[in-house]
C-alpha positions, 0 to 999 in steps of 0.5 A: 435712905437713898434711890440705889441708881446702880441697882436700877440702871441694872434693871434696864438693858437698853441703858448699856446699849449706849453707855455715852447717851443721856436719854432724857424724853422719857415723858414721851416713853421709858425704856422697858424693864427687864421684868416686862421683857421677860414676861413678854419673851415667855409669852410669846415663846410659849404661850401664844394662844387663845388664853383661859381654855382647859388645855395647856398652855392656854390656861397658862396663858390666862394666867398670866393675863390674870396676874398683871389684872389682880397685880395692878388692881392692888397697886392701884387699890382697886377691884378688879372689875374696876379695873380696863386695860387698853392699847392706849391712853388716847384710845382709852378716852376716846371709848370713855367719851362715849360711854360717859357722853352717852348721858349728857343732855342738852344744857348739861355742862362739863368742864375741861382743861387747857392744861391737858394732853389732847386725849383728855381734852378733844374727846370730851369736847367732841362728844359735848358738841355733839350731844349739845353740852356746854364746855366750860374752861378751866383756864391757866394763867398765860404765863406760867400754864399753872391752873388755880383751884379757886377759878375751878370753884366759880365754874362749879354749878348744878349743871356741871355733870364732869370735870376732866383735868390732868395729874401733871401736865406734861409741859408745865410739869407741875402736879395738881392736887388730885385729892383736895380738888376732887374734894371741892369738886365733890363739896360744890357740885355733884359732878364727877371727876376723871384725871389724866395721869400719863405724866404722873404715874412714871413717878408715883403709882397712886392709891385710887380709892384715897384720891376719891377719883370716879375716872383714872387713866395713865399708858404703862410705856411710859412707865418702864411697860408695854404700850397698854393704857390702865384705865379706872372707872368706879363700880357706882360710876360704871352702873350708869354708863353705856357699854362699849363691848359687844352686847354679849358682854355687857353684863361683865364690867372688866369689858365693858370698856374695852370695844376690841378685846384685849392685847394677851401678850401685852396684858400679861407683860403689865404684871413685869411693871409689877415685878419691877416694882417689886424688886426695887422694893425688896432691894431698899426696904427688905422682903415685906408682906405688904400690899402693893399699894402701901409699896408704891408709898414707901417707893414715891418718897425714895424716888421722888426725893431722887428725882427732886435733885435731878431737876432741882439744877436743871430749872436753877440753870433754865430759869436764871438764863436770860435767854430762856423763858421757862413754863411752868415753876422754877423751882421743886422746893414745894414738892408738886413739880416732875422732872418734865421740864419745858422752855423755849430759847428767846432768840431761836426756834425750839426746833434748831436749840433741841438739835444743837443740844442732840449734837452733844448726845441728848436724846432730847425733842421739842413739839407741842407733845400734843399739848396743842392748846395750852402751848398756843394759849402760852404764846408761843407757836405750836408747831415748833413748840418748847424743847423738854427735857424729862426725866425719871428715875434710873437718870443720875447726877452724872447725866444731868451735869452732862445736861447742863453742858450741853445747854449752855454751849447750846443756847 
């Protein structure tokens, strides 16, 4: 079975809107599904008031916030309780490293990334410097931005209190093995583990409890939703947290990580995530009573083996130019790379390339993408960055040859 592209792209109004333009900078935010627009547009036409009171539309409202939190706990195979929703990924962090700092003490250790996005790496480093915890660095090799599970294992001992690293970093592209390192993680230590997944989830919604995960974390705009960040704690690991709510709420775990309340509008357009998914379900595989998260399974091989032949002649063309020195591996034979594809022109600036191949209508960009680190640790100068080219789903054959035109009257 093949990804019906016609079928998706029909989900997507903003696609028609400019039929000649090839958007491919979705790691930096997706177009929004139908499904979410038109439970926002409901929303805000009829039921824009305080949520869960007796009268209407009040309780109706609350409805719908309750629908997209008990959709998106089976999606994920969670409970509910385990379950935040917050304005973003970054501000989800930034919460979570002072409930999870609040229990680190002196000589404690954790270990970071400089693979990550900065809102899975500053927070944690911030909060250790602050409470006089040592940071230790799970380092990737300088060439290729790739981490080794093995030079994790050396920095394991009985000190080591939590290890944060991401899903898939959004320069390299590549995905790390979530389940087999927790596993490690889990045999060599008794640290625990929280996982960025901001460049992971616009290609595969991902069973929690199977990847055994204790923190989980990734923004719904950039996967075809509105700017809210789902955030994962489990029950055992939010018993020993600090609350970040207002004190009179800090015996109901579905707040106690969420320091402002939330977003109604916006809460409730998550469950259109949810329709979407479901619709593309149905479409391919029939009705079917099964749980979301056995659907985002039978999806992941649909579209993953879609989105392999998407990238597949893009890192042929990139990495075979003698012009282009690109991150990360060059090829998606092995089944753990994204369509995120970074590279830098030897012979000019990422700044003047990511023009030329604008000029030829391709919504590309180049930036560190807040990568900061793991971009100046690869050589190469951090404010003009690399150029990327990343892609999801609803992209078709027909725009990645008008991609690889594009690149090779560019460079």
């Amino acid at each position: 079975m093949k990804l019906d592209t016609s079928f998706v792209r029909s989900q997507f109004n903003q696609i028609h809107d400019k039929p000649d333009f090839v958007f491919c900078s979705n790691a930096g935010g997706s177009y929004v599904a139908n499904q979410v627009n038109n439970v926002m547009n409901h929303y805000n036409a009829h039921t824009r008031v305080q949520p869960y009171e007796r009268y209407e539309p009040s309780a109706t409202a609350g409805r719908a916030m309750d629908r997209a939190i008990a959709g998106w706990a089976e999606a994920l195979n969670i409970a509910e309780d385990e379950l935040t929703i917050g304005p973003s990924t970054s501000i989800n962090t930034y919460v979570m490293s002072h409930a999870i700092g609040s229990e680190w003490a002196d000589k404690d250790e954790i270990i970071v990334t400089n693979q990550d996005h900065e809102a899975n790496s500053g927070v944690w480093r911030r909060k250790a410097e602050e409470k006089g915890a040592v940071i230790r660095q799970w380092n990737v090799d300088p060439v290729t931005g790739l981490l080794n599970p093995d030079d994790l294992k050396s920095l394991l001992n009985d000190k080591t209190r939590w290890v944060f690293f991401t899903h898939c970093s959004n320069i390299v592209g590549t995905t790390n093995p979530v389940q087999q390192i927790t596993g490690m993680i889990k045999a060599n230590s008794s640290a625990r583990v929280f996982v960025d997944a901001v460049a992971y989830a616009p290609h595969h919604i991902c069973d929690l409890k199977k990847l055994g995960v204790d923190g989980y974390v990734f923004s719904l705009y950039k996967v075809f939703g509105p700017h809210q960040s789902l955030l994962y704690v489990n029950k055992k690991t939010t018993d020993s947290l600090a609350p970040q709510c207002h004190y009179f709420n800090a015996a109901m775990r579905s707040k106690m990580f969420n320091p402002a309340g939330p977003q109604h509008a916006q809460v409730a357009a998550c469950a259109g995530v949810l329709d979407y998914f479901d619709d593309l379900h149905s479409h391919h595989f029939g009705q079917s009573e099964t749980s979301r998260s056995h659907k985002m399974a039978d999806l992941h091989k649909l579209i993953a083996d879609h989105e392999s032949g998407l990238c597949a002649p893009i890192l042929d063309f990139l990495s075979n130019h003698k012009n282009i020195r690109l991150i990360g591996k060059a090829h998606i034979n092995d089944h753990d790379r994204a369509p995120t594809i970074a590279f830098k022109a030897l012979s000019t600036s990422s700044t003047e390339l990511s023009h030329r191949i604008q000029d030829h209508n391709i919504g590309c960009e180049n930036s560190n993408f807040y990568a900061h680190r793991l971009v100046t640790d690869l050589g190469i100068e951090p404010e003009d960055g690399v150029v990327r080219i990343s892609l999801v789903h609803y992209a078709t054959d027909d725009e990645v040859n008008r991609i690889l035109t594009a690149l090779d009257a560019s460079i």
